[in-house]
C-alpha positions in Angstrom: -10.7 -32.3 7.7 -13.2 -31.5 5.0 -13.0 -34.5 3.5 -15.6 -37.0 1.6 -13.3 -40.1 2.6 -10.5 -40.8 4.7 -7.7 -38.4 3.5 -9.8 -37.3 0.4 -10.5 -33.6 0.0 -14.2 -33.0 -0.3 -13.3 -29.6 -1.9 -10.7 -26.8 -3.2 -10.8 -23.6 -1.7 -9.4 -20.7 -3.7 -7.7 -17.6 -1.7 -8.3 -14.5 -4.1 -6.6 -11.3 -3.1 -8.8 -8.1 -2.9 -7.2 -5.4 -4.5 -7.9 -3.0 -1.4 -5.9 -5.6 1.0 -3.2 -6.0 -1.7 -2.5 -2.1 -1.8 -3.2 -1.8 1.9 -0.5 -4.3 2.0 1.8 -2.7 -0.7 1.6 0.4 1.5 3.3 -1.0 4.8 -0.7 -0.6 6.0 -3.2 -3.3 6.7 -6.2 -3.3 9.2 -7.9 -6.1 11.2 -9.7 -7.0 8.3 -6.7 -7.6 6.5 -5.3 -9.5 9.0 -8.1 -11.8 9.3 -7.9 -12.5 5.6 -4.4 -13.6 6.4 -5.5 -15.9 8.8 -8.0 -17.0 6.4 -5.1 -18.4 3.8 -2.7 -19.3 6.6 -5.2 -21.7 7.9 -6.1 -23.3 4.5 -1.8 -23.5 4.4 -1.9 -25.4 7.9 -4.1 -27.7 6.5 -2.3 -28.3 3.4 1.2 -29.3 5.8 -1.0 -31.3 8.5 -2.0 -33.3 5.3 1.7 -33.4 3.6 2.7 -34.6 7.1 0.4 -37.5 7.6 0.4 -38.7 4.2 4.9 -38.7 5.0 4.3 -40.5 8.1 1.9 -42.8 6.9 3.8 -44.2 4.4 7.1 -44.1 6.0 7.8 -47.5 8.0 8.6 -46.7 11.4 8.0 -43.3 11.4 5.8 -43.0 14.7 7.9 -45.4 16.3 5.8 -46.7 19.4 2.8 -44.4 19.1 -0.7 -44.8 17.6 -0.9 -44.9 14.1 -1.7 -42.1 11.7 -5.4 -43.3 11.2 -6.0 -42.6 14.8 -4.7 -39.1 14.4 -6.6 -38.4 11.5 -9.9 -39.4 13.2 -9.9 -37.6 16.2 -8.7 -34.4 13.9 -11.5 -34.9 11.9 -14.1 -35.4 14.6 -12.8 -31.5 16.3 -12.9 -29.9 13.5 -16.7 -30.8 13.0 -17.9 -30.5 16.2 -15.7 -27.3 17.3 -14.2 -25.7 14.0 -13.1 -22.5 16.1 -11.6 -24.2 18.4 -9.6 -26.2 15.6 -9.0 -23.3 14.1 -7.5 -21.6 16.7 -5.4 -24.6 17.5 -3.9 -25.5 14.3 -2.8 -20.9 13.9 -1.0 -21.7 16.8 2.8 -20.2 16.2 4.3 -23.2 17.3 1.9 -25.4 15.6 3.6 -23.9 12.7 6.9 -24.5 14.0 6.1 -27.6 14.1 4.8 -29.0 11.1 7.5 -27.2 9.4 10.1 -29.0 11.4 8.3 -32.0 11.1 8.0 -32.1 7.3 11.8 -31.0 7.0 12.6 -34.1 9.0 10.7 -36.2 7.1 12.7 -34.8 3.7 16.3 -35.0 5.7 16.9 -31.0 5.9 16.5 -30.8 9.3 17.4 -32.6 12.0 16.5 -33.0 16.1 17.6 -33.3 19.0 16.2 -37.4 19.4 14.5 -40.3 17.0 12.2 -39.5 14.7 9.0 -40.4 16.2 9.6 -37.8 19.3 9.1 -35.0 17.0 6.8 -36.4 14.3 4.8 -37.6 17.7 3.7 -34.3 19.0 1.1 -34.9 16.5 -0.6 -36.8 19.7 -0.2 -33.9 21.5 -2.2 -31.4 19.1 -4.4 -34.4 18.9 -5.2 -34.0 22.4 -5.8 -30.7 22.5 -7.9 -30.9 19.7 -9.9 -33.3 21.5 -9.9 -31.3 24.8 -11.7 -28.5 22.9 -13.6 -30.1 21.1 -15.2 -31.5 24.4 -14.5 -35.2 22.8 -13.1 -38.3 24.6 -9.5 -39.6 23.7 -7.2 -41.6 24.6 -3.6 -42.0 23.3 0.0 -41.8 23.9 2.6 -39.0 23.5 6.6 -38.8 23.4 8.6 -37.4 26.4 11.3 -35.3 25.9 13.7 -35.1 29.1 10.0 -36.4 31.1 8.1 -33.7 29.9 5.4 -33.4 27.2 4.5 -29.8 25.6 0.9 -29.6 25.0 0.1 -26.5 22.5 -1.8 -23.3 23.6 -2.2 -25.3 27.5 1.5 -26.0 28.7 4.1 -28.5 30.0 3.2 -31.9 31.7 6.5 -32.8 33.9 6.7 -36.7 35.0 9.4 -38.1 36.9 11.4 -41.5 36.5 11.3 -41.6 32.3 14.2 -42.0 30.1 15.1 -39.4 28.1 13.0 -40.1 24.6 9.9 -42.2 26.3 6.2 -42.1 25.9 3.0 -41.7 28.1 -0.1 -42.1 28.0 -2.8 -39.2 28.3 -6.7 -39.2 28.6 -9.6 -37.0 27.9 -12.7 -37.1 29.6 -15.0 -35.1 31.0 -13.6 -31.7 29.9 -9.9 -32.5 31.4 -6.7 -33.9 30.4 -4.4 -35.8 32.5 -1.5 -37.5 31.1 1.1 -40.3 32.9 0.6 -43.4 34.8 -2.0 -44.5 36.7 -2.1 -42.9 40.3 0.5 -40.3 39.3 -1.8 -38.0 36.3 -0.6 -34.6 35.9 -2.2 -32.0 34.4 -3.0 -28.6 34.1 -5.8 -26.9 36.8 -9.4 -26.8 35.7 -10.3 -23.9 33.5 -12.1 -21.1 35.3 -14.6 -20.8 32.8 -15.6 -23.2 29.6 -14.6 -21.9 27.0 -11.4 -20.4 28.4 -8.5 -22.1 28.6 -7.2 -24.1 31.9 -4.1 -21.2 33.2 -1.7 -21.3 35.5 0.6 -24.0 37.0 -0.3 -27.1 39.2 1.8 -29.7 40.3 3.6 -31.5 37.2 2.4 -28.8 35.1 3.7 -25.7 34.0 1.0 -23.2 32.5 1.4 -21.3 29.2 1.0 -17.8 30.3 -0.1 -15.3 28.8 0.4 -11.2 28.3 -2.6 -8.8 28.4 -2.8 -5.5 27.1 -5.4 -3.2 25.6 -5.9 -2.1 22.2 -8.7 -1.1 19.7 -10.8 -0.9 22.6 -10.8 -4.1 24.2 -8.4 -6.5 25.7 -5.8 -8.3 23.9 -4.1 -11.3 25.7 -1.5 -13.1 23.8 1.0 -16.0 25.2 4.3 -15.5 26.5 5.9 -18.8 25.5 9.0 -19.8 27.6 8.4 -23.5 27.6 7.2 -24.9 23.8 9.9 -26.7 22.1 9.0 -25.4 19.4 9.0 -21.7 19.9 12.4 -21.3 18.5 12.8 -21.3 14.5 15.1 -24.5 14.0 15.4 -27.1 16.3 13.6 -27.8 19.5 14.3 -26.5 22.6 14.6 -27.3 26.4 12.4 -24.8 28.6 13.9 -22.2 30.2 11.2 -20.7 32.7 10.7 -17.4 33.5 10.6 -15.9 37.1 7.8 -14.1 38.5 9.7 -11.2 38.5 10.8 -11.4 34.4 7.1 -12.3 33.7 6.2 -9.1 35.4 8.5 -6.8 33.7 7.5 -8.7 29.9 4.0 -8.2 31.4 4.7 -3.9 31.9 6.7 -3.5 28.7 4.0 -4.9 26.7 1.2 -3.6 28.0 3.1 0.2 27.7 4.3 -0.8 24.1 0.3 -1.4 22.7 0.3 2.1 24.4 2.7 3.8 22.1 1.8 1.8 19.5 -1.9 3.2 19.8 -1.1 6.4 20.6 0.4 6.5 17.3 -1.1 4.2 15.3 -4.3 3.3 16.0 -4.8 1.3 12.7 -1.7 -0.8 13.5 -2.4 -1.0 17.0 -6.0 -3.3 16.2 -4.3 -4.8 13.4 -1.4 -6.4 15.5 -3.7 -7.1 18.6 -5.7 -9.3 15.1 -2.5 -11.4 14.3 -0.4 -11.3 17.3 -0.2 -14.5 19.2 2.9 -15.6 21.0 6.3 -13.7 21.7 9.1 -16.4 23.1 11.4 -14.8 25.5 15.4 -15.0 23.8 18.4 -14.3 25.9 19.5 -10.5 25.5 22.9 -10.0 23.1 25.9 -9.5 25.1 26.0 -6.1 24.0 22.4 -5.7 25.1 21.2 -4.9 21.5 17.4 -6.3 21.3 17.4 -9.4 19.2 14.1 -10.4 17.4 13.1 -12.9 15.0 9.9 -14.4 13.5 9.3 -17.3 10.5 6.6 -17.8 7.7 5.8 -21.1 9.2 4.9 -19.0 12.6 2.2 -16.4 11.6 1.1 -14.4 14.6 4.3 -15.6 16.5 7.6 -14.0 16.6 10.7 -14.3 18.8 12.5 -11.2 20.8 14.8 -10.2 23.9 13.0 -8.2 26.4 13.3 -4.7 25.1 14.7 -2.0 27.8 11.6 0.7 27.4 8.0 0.8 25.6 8.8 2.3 22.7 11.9 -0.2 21.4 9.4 -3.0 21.9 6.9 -1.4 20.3 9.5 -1.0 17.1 10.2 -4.3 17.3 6.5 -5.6 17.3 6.1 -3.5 14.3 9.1 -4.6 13.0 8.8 -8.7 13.1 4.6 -8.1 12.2 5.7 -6.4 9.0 7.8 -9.6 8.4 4.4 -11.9 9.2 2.3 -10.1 6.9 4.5 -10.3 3.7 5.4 -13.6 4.8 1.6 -14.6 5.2 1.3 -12.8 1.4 4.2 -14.3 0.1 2.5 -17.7 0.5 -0.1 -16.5 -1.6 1.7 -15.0 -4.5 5.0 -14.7 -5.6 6.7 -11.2 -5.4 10.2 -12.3 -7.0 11.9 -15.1 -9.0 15.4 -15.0 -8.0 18.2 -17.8 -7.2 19.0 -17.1 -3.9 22.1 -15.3 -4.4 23.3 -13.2 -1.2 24.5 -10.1 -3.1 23.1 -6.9 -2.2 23.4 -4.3 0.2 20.9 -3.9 3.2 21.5 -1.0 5.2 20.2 -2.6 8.2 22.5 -5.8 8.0 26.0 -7.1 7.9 25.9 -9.5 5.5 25.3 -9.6 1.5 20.9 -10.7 1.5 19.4 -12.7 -1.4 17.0 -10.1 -3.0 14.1 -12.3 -0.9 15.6 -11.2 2.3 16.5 -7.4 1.2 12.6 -7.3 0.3 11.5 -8.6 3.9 14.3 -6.1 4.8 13.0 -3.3 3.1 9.3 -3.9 4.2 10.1 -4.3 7.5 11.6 -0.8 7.4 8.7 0.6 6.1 6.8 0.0 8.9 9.7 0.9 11.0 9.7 4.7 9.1 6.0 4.7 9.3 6.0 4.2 13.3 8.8 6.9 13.6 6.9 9.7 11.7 4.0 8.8 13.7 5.4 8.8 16.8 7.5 11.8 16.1 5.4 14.5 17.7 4.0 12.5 20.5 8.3 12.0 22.1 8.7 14.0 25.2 11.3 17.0 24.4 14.0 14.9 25.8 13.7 11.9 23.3 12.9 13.8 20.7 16.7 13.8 18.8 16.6 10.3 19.0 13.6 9.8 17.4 14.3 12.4 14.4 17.3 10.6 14.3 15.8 7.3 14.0 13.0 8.4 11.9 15.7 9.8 9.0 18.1 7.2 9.3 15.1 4.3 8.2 13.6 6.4 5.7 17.3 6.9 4.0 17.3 3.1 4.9 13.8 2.0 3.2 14.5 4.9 0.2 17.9 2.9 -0.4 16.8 -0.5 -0.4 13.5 0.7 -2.6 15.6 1.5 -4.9 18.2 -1.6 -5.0 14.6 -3.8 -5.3 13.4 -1.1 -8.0 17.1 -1.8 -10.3 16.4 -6.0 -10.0 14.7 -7.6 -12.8 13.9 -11.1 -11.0 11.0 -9.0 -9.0 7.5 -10.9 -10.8 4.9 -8.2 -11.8 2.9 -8.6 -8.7 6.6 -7.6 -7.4 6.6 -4.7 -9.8 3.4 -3.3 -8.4 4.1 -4.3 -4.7 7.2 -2.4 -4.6 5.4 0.7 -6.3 3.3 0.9 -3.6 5.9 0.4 -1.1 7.7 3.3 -3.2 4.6 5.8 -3.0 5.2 6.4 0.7 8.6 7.7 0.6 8.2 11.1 -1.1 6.0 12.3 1.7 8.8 11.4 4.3 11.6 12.8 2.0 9.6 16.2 2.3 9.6 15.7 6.1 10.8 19.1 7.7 10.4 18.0 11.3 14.1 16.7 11.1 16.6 19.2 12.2 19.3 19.4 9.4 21.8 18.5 11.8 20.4 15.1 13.6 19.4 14.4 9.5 23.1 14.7 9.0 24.1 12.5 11.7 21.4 10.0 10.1 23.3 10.8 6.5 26.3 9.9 8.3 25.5 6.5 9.7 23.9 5.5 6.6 27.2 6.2 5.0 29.2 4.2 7.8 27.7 1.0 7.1 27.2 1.1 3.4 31.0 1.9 2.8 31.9 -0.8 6.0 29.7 -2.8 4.0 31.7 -2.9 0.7 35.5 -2.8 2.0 34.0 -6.4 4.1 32.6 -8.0 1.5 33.5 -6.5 -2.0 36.5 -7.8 -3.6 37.8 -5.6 -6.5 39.3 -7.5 -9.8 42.9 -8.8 -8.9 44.1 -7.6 -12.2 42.7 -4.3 -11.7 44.1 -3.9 -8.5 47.3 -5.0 -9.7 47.4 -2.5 -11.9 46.4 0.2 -9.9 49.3 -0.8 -8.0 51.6 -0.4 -10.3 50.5 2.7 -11.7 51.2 3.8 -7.9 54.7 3.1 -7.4 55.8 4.3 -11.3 54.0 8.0 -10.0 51.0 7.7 -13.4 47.8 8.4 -12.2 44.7 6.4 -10.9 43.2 7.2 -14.2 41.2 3.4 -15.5 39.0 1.2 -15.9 37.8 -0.9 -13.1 35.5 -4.0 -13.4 32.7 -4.3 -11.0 33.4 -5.6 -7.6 32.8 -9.5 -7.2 30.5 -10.2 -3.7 32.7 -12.4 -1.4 31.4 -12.2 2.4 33.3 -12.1 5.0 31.1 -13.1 7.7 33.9 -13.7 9.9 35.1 -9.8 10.6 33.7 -8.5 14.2 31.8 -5.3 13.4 30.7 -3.2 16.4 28.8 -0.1 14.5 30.8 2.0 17.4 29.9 5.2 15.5 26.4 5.1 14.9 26.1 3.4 18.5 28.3 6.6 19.9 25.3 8.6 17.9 23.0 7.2 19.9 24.6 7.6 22.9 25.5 11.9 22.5 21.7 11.9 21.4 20.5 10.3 24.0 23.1 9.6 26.9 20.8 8.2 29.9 18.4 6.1 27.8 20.3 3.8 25.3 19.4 0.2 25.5 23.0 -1.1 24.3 25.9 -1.6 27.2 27.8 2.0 27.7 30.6 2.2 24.7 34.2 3.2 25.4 34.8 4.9 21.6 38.2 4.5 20.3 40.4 8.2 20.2 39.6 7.5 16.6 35.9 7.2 16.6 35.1 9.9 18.9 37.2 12.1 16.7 35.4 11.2 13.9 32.3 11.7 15.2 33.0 15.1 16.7 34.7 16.7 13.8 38.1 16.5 15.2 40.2 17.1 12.1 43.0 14.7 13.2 40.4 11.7 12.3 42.4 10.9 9.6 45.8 10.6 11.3 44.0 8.5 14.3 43.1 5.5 11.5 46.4 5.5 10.1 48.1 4.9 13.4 45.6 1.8 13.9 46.2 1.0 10.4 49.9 0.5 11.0 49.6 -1.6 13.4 46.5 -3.7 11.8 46.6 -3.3 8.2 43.6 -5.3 7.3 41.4 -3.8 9.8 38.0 -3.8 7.9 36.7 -1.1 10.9 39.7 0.8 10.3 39.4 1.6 6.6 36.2 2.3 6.8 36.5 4.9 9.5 39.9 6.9 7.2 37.4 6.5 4.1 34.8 8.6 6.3 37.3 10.7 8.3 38.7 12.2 4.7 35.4 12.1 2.9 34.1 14.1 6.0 36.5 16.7 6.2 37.7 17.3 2.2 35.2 17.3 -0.8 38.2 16.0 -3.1 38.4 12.4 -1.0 34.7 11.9 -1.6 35.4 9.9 -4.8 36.4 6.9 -2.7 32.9 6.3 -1.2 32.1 5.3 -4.6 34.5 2.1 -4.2 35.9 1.9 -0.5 37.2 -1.2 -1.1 39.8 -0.6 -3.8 41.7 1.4 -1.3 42.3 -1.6 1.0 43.0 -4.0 -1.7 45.7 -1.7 -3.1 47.3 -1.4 0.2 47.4 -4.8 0.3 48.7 -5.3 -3.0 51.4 -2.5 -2.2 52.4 -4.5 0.7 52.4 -7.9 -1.3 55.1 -6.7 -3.6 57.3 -5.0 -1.6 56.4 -1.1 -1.6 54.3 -1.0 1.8 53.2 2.7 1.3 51.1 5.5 4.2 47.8 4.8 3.9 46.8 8.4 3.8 49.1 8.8 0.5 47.2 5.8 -1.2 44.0 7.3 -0.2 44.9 11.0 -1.4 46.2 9.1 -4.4 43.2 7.0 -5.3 41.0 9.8 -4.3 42.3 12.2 -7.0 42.6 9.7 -10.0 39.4 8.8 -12.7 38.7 5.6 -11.2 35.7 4.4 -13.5 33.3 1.8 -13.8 33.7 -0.8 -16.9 33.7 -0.1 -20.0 30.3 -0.3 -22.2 
């Protein structure tokens, strides 16, 4: 693979950024041609770990177990890429390519680990190798591992042979513009393709077909897979396949094709610049609560994983949301944004636990996009969808704005992180002017940013013990909350359930027929809460008595008294000093009303640390 010798680079290719695709970038924005200079350094990256991963296996004894060596591999690579580097090309973007090689190497360095020996996953090597061959219109043959009798080929689909063990091998063959792969007399494969170039589709016997999703966008049509059999379509280990029925196919193959629809509609730019990048979507399992679950890695650029979403306009969020994710990922491999240990202590206001600032930076560009869709797509809602969308569109700009500024306050972000995040920071004034909101749905949003900011800290802030030890005392003597208190310390509690019942009972009085998530039975509390029923407050207390340490709780009689008194607004500055004084209260003795602490903290000086 461009090389003068056998594993000698003939040459070093240099990825420069354009300034226009860097602010394009910066912006939430990108086009096609963005995208395709993307691809351009994710390929040169593919090559770079298909290298790293043959030069492991090669000199690591034993590592292809009974398969051909490495040289083998290396040739037939080689030979595609010269005679069909499109087709290479293609091949080696594949999302689960990526997967793969990032599995692969991870194996190799013993921090991850599979479902079988070595060689089974290091092995699909032969499978690419295949492929590679099979486009390339070259001969080949070799040998493959079997997983459970089956053998994923990449961008074709699943050879199924009966009578193996388990981990096993067979052999495959090349010729004449088809693949076939088991024993003599028994060679499965997948149909012939209807057309050179196009791929072979569809199912035969022994074979299960890689299907595919069409839609159209940017004028023409966009096809991409819909991947329900690839082991290595999920992000950590491999996976069984789990086939979809004709009928789930059909209802992926509407929702997508309706979601390029809104997304067009709206965006046009983004529309062409997804149908550029996107690949493959692997079909998840829904959430038990029916929330839409979504996923996508760096070492899967143009791939992402989600649950079926339940109308056009949530998938076409969440294709907006996870490409965001690809195309900082695909940048971050080409520069570094921040230098930061890893630590997971800051507040994103779309998760529940504490992120590393790496993650609250994905985070925050991901919402970008996600406000940029909604103040597109704002106008073109029917009437009866349009409070959920304002809501929607204010609550991720208050989002974005929030974590903007969190990244803004950080100083491990690098220069290029400094002028990244300034660009990210230039769209939000426009939004923040936004008078399409009506003030009340923008104070519902206001209100459900609040909610998980304050659930946020009493879950996973934990307050000096001396300082709450003396706030405690100062409580049961009758002085004032009037000190000093050190900065919280982030502990997470990743343990605590937290169901987001209000802003989900948001949703539903917005928009009662079409929420995606499972009906919600609010508690008396909640829905009191939410309505402005002034005996909020009393509602937490009685669930407080019976469960003190209720994180849910807390946060709900922090918001019920904030809500409905401008003195008890002091403790959304530090929710979590309430709890912890309860709890010190009922450590020593002096259990005390809940209500009376909170009046009680609420009117003293509570301050940050001195200096």
């Amino acid at each position: 693979m461009q090389t003068d010798g056998r594993h000698e680079p003939a040459r070093t290719v240099h990825h420069l950024i354009p300034t226009a695709h860097f602010d394009a970038l910066a912006a939430g924005r990108g086009g096609p041609d963005t995208i395709r200079f993307l691809r351009t350094g994710e390929y040169s990256r593919r090559l770079l770990l298909l290298r790293a991963l043959l030069d492991a296996v090669e000199v690591t004894p034993g590592a292809l177990g009974p398969l051909p060596s490495v040289d083998s591999a290396w040739d037939i690579l080689t030979a595609a890429q010269e005679h069909a580097p499109d087709g290479f090309r293609e091949l080696l973007l594949h999302p689960q390519v990526g997967v793969w090689l990032g599995h692969g190497l991870r194996r190799m360095r013993h921090t991850a680990w599979g479902d079988g020996p070595l060689w089974t996953d290091l092995g699909h090597l032969h499978a690419v190798c295949a492929v590679a061959a099979l486009r390339a219109g070259l001969p080949l043959r070799t040998t493959v591992p079997l997983r459970d009798g089956t053998a994923m080929f990449p961008t074709l689909g699943l050879a199924h042979l009966r009578g193996h063990p388990h981990w096993a091998t067979a052999e495959v063959v090349v010729e004449g513009g088809r693949l076939r792969i088991g024993p003599h007399g028994a060679r499965v494969g997948p149909p012939e393709p209807p057309a050179p170039p196009e791929p072979p589709d569809g199912d035969a016997p022994g074979w299960q077909g890689l299907r595919r999703l069409h839609a159209h966008a940017a004028g023409r049509r966009r096809d991409v897979w819909l991947d329900d059999i690839d082991p290595y379509r999920d992000l950590s280990e491999p996976l069984a396949p789990e086939r979809l029925d004709a009928a789930e196919t059909a209802r992926w193959q509407e929702r997508f094709a309706l979601a390029l629809e809104v997304l067009e509609d709206s965006d046009p730019e983004s529309a062409a610049a997804l149908a550029e990048g996107l690949r493959s979507l692997t079909a998840v399992a829904p959430s038990t609560s029916g929330v839409v679950l979504s996923a996508s890695s760096g070492d899967a650029f143009g791939g992402l994983l989600t649950s079926l979403p339940p109308d056009p306009v949530t998938f076409a969020v969440t294709l907006v949301h996870e490409f965001q994710h690809t195309k900082l990922g695909a940048l971050l491999h080409l520069l570094t944004l921040e230098r930061d240990g890893g630590a997971e202590r800051h507040h994103a206001p779309w998760r529940d636990d504490p992120r590393p600032l790496s993650g609250l930076l994905q985070g925050a560009y991901a919402f970008l996009g996600i406000t940029d869709f909604w103040s597109r797509h704002l106008d073109r809602v029917p009437r009866a969808g349009r409070a959920t969308a304002e809501f929607e569109f204010a609550l991720s700009r208050r989002q974005t704005r929030e974590a903007v500024d969190t990244l803004g306050a950080d100083p491990a972000l690098t220069a290029h992180g400094r002028r990244f995040l300034a660009g990210m920071a230039a769209r939000l004034p426009a939004w923040a002017a936004d008078g399409r909101v009506r003030p009340g749905v923008d104070a519902m949003a206001a209100f459900a940013a609040t909610d998980h900011r304050t659930g946020w800290r009493i879950r996973h802030l934990v307050p000096a013990p001396d300082d709450v030890r003396a706030l405690a005392r100062a409580f049961v003597t009758g002085a004032g909350a009037d000190c000093p208190v050190a900065d919280s310390a982030v502990v997470p509690d990743l343990a605590d359930r937290w169901p987001h019942a209000r802003t989900r009972l948001i949703r539903q009085v917005l928009a009662p027929s079409s929420d995606g998530e499972r009906p919600l039975a609010p508690s008396p509390a909640d829905r009191a809460l939410v309505t402005g029923d002034p005996a909020a407050p009393g509602a937490y207390a009685r669930l407080l008595a019976d469960d003190p340490e209720s994180a849910e709780a807390w946060t709900g009689l922090v918001l019920a008294l904030a809500s409905g008194d401008p003195a008890a607004r002091p403790l959304l500055r530090r929710p979590e000093l309430l709890r912890a004084v309860h709890r010190e209260l009922r450590a020593i003795g002096t259990p005390a009303d809940p209500l009376r602490v909170a009046h009680w903290l609420a009117a003293g000086r509570v301050t940050g640390p001195p200096g």
